[in-house]
C-alpha positions in Angstrom: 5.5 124.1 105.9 8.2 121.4 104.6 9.0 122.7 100.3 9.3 119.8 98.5 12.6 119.9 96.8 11.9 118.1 93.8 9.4 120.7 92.8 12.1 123.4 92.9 14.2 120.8 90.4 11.0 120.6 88.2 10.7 124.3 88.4 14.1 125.3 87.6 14.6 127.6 90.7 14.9 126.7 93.9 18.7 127.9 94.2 20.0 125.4 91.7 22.9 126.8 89.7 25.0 125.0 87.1 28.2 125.8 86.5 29.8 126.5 83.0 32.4 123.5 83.4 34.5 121.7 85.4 37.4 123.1 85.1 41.0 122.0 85.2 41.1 122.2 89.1 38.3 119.6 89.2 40.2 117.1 86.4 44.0 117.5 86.6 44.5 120.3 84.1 42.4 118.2 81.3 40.3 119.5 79.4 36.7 120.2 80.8 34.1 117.6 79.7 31.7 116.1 81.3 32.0 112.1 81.5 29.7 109.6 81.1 29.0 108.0 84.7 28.3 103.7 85.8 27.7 103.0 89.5 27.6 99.3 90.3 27.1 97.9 93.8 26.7 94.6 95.0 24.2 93.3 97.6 26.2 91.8 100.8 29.3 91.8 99.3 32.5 92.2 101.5 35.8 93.1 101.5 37.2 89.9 101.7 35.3 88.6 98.9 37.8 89.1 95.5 40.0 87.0 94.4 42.3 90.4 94.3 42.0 90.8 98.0 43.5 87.7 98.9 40.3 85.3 98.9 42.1 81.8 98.5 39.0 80.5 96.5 36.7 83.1 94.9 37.1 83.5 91.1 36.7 86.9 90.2 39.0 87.6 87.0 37.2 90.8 85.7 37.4 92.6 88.9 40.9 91.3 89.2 41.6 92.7 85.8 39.8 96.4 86.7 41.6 96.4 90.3 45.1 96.2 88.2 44.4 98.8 85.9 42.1 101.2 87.8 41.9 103.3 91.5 41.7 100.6 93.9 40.6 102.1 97.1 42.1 99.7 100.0 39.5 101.6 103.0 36.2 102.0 101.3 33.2 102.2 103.8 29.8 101.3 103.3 27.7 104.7 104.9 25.6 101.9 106.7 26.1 98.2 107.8 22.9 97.2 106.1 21.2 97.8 102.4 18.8 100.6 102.0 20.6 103.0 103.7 24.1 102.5 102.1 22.3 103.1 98.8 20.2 106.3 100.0 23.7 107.8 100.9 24.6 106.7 97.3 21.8 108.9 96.5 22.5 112.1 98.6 26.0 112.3 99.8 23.9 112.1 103.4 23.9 109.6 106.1 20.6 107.8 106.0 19.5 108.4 109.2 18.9 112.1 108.1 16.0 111.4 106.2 14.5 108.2 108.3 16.0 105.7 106.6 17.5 103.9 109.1 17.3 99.7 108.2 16.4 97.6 105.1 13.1 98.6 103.8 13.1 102.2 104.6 12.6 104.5 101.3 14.1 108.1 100.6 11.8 111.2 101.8 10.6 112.8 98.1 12.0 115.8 99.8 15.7 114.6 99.3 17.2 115.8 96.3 19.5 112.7 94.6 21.9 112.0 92.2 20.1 111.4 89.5 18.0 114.5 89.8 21.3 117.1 90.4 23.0 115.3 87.1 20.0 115.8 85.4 20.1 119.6 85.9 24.0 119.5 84.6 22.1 117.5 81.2 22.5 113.9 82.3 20.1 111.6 80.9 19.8 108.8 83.8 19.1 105.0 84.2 18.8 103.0 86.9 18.8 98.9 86.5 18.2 96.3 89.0 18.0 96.4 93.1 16.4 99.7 94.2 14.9 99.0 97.8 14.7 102.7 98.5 10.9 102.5 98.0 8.5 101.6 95.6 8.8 100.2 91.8 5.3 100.7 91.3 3.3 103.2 89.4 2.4 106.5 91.1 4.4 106.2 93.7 6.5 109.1 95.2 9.8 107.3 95.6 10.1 104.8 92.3 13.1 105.3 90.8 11.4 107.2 88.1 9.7 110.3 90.7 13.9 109.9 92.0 15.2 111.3 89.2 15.8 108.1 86.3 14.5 108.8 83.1 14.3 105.1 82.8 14.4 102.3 84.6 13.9 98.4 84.9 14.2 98.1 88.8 13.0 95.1 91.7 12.1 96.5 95.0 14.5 94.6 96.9 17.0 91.9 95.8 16.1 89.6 93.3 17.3 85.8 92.0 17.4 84.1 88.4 14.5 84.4 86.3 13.5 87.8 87.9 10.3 89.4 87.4 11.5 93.4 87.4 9.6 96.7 86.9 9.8 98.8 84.0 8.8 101.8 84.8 6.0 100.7 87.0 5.3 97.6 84.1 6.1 94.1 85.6 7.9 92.0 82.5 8.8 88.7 83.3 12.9 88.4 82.2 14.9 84.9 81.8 18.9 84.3 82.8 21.2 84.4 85.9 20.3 87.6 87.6 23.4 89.8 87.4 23.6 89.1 83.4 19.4 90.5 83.1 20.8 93.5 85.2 23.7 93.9 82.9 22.3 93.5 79.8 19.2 96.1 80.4 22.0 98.6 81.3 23.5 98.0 77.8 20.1 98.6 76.1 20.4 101.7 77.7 24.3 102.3 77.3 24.0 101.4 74.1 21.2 103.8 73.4 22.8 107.0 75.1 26.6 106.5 73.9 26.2 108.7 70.8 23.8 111.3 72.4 25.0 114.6 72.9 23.7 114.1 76.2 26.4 112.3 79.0 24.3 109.6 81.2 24.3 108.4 84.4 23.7 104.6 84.4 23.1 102.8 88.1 23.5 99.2 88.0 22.6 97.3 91.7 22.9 94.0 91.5 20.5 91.5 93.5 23.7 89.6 94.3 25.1 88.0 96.3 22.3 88.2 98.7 21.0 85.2 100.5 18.9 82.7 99.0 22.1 81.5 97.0 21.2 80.3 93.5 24.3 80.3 91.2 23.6 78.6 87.6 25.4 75.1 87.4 28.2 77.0 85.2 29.4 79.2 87.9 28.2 76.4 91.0 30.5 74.1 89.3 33.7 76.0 89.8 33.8 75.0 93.8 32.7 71.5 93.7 34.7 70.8 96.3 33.2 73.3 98.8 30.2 72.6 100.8 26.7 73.3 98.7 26.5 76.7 100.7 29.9 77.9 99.0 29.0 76.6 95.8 26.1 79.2 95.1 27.8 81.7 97.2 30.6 81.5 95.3 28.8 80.8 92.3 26.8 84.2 92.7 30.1 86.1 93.0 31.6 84.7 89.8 28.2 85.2 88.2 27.9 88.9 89.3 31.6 89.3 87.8 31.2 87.8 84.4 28.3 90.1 83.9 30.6 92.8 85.3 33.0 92.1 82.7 30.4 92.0 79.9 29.2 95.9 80.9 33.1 96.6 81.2 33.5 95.3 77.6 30.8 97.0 76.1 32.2 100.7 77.5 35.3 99.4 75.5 33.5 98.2 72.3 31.7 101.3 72.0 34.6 103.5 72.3 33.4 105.4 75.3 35.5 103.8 77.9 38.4 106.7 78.3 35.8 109.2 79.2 33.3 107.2 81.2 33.3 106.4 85.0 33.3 103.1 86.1 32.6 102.6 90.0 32.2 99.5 91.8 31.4 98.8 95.2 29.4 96.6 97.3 26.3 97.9 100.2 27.6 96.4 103.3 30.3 94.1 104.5 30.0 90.0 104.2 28.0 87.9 105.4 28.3 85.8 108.7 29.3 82.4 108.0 30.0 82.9 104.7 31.5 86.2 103.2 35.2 87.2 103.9 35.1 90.6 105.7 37.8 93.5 106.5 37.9 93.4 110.2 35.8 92.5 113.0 32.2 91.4 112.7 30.3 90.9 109.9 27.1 92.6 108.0 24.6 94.8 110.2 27.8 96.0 112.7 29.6 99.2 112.5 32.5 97.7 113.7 35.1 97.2 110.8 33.7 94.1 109.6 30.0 95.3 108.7 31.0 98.6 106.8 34.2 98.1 104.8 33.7 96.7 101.1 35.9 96.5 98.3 35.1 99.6 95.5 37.4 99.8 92.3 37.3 103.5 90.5 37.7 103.2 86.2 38.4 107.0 84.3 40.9 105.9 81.6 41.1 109.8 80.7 42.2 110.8 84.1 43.6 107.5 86.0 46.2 106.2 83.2 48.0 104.3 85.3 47.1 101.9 88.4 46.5 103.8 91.6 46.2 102.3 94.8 44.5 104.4 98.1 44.2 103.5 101.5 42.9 107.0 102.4 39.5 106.1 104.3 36.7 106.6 101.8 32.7 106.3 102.1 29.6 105.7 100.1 28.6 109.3 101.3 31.9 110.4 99.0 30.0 109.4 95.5 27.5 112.4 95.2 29.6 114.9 96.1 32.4 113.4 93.8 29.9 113.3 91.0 28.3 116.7 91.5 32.4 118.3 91.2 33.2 116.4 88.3 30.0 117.2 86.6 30.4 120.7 87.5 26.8 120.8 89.5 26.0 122.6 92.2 23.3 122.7 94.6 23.0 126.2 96.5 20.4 125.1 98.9 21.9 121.7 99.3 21.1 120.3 102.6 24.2 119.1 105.2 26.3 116.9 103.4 28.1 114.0 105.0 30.6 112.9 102.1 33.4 114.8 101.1 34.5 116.0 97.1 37.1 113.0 96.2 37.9 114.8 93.0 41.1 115.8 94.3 41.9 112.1 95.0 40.7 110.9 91.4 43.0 113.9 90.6 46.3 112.3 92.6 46.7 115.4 95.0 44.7 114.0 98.1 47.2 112.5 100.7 44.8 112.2 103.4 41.1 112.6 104.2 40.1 116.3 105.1 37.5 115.1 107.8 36.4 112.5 110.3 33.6 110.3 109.0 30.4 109.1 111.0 28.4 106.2 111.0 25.0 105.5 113.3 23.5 102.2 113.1 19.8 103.9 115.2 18.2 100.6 116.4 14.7 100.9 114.5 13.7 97.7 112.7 14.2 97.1 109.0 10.7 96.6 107.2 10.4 93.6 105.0 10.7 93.8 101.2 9.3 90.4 99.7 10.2 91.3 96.1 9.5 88.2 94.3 6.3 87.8 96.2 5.1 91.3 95.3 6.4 91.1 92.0 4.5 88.4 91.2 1.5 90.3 92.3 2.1 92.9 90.3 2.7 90.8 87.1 -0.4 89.2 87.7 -2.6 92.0 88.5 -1.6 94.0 85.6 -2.5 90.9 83.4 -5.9 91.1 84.7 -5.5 95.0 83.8 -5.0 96.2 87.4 -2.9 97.6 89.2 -1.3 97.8 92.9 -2.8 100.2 94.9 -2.0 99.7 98.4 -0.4 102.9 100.1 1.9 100.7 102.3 3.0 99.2 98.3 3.0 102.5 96.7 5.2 103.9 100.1 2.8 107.2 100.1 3.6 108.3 103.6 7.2 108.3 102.9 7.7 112.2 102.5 5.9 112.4 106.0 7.9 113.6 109.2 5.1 111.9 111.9 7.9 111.7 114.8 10.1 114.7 116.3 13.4 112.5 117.6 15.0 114.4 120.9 18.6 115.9 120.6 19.9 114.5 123.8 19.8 110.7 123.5 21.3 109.1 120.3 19.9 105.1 121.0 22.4 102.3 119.0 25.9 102.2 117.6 27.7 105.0 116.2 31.3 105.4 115.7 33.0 108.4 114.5 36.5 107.7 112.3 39.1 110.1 112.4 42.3 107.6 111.1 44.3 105.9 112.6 41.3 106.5 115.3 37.9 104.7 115.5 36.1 106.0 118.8 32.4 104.0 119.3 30.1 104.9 121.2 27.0 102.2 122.5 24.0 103.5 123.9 21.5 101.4 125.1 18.5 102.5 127.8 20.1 105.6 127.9 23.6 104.0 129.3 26.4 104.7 127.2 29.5 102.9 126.7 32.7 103.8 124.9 35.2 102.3 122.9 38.6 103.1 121.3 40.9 101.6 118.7 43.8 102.2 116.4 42.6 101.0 113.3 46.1 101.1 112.0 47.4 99.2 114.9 44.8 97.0 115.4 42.2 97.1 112.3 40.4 93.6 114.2 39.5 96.3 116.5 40.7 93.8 119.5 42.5 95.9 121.8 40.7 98.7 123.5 42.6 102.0 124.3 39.8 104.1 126.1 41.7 104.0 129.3 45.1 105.5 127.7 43.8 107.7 125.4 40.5 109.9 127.5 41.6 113.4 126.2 41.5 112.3 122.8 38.5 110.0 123.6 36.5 112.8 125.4 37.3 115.4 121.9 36.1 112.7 119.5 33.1 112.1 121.5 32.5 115.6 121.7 32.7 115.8 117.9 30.5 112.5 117.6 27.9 114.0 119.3 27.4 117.2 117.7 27.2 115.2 114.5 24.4 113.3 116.1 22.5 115.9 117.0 23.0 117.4 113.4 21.6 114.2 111.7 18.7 114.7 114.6 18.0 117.9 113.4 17.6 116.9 109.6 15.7 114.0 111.2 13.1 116.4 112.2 12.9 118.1 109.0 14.6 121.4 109.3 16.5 120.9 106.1 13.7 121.1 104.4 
């Protein structure tokens, strides 16, 4: 029998046990209090694409301004090379592929237990605002943001353009405006609402951009004239997404809350091909450098005074964990994590990164996600005082564990990092094939060293491997 987490979350029991504080060891010696938390993320953003990492085009002046002031982390990895997943590791601390979902379009198992719901236990009050894509936004169903853990939400079920029709709590409202500005300004209604509360919230902002179609409002188009009418709203969407940025950044400010509020920023997986400015070789849906590493920019006034830069190798995975420290949460029966604590790196005393980190692209297809299309449908059926009913809509099935994977054959692309080192290994109809490179050396990942370097090849594979068969075994469902 599989226990449903969540129920021991609802229940109270289940193991959970909340510490007192978060003591000096957790902050720096400052005083213990529990911060208020903002996680943006961008959709198919990548590394490349900020002004402040060298882009010889892209306006970006508010997350120019945040990277000068802020932790800039210089080696910041998307979990996944693709959407959904990134933002389920967001959610757990746990590589995707340990609770199925492996592509776009996959949901979280209700058996996961995520963010949201371990703040909550430490007396967050949480909100989550625009992309969500780890399931449904529609009433009764077992992964909406709401059964996840928000207390409110206003959420599309994939990316989303201008004029977006978005879900509040399972009610379709038709908004008006550039995309990232609707996004930011329903996270302010709720910022706004929370920032005298006794209570400290957790507020997820996803933006819908800058995922393809391009549609960047004739303001922000206007900038890049001189580019083709691809880069325009490419551009466009970028500058868009970062004037709405700075707006949210404002308000933290305006409201006095900004010392003792995290600000996070990072994007879901590197750029796009053809288009985006990446960190290294390839582009979105590759675990080679160029599909996993995104910019991310860190804000705590009250415990980063002064700019920090980091190019210790950091990972989607990272946040939960992080989080759960800071906030002084803990989970007793908390499945295998992936992500390490970076608490001690927030704090200035991590010089490099305790452990190797893993990635697995498993070759399942993504399943599609038409959000404006179903949107509409929703809008308009709850007009004619209906609703949407369809399991496959409501994602019904997505707690069930219909498939026992084997523990000797790990199909795809995984790669296991252990810095300078990047070892990946290719399996295709059960053939393998390695590959090795110093990232420090060689971050376009050009030159193979496999032949030079087979001892230390042969232990990282080892290590790989045992991982894989880990992520395999939650897979199956024996974390649960």
């Amino acid at each position: 029998m599989h226990l449903d987490r969540r129920e021991f979350l609802k229940l109270g029991c289940g193991g959970l046990c909340l510490a007192a504080t978060a003591g000096p060891s957790v902050l720096g010696g400052r005083p213990a209090k529990k911060p208020n938390i903002v996680l943006c993320m961008a959709d198919d953003q990548g590394w490349g694409d900020m002004a402040y990492n060298g882009h010889p085009v892209l306006k970006t002046p508010n997350f120019d301004a945040m990277a000068a002031s802020a932790l800039r982390f210089d080696r910041f990895y998307a979990a996944a090379p693709v959407c959904s997943p990134t933002r389920g590791s967001v959610m757990t601390g746990r590589h995707p592929n340990r609770f199925g979902c492996f592509k776009w379009g996959h949901a979280l198992r209700p058996q996961e237990i995520t963010l949201a719901e371990a703040l909550k236990t430490g007396g967050y009050v949480t909100g989550h605002f625009g992309k969500w894509h780890l399931g449904s936004v529609c009433k009764g169903s077992p992964v909406n943001p709401g059964a996840s853990g928000f207390d409110e939400w206003f959420s599309s079920p994939n990316f989303f353009d201008n004029d977006p029709i978005l879900s509040r709590e399972g009610l379709a409202v038709q908004t008006r405006g550039e995309s990232s500005m609707v996004t930011v300004d329903a996270a302010i209604e709720f910022i706004r609402k929370h920032a005298d509360s006794a209570k400290p919230f957790l507020c997820v902002v996803w933006f819908g951009s800058p995922h393809n179609p391009h549609q960047a409002i004739e303001q922000d188009r206007a900038l890049y004239e001189v580019q083709s009418k691809k880069l325009q709203h490419f551009y466009g969407e970028i500058t868009g997404m970062d004037r709405a940025f700075g707006k949210l950044r404002e308000e933290l400010r305006a409201l006095g809350i900004r010392e003792d509020t995290i600000l996070w920023y990072c994007s879901d997986n590197g750029g796009l091909p053809g288009l985006g400015s990446t960190g290294g070789r390839a582009n979105k849906a590759s675990i080679y450098e160029g599909g996993l590493r995104v910019p991310a920019i860190l804000e705590w006034p009250a415990c980063i005074p002064r700019p920090r830069v980091t190019d210790i190798p950091c990972n989607t995975s990272d946040i939960y964990p992080t989080l759960l420290e800071i906030a002084a949460v803990k989970i007793e029966r908390q499945p295998p994590l992936d992500g390490i604590s970076l608490a001690a790196l927030i704090a200035g005393r991590m010089k490099s990164r305790p452990r190797p980190m893993s990635f697995w692209d498993h070759p399942t297809a993504g399943i599609q996600t038409p959000s404006k299309q179903w949107m509409t449908e929703l809008l308009e059926a709850q007009q004619a005082g209906k609703e949407i009913t369809e399991p496959s809509r409501l994602r019904l099935d997505a707690g069930k564990i219909t498939q026992n994977y084997p523990e000797d054959s790990f199909p795809g692309h995984a790669a296991w990092l252990d810095w300078p080192w990047k070892l990946h290994r290719i399996e295709r109809n059960k053939n393998v094939k390695l590959e090795l490179y110093n990232l420090a050396e060689d971050p376009q990942e050009k030159d193979d060293l496999i032949a030079q370097n087979q001892q230390n090849a042969g232990s990282m594979r080892q290590q790989l491997e045992e991982w894989l068969k880990s992520v395999v075994r939650s897979l199956n469902g024996e974390d649960y």
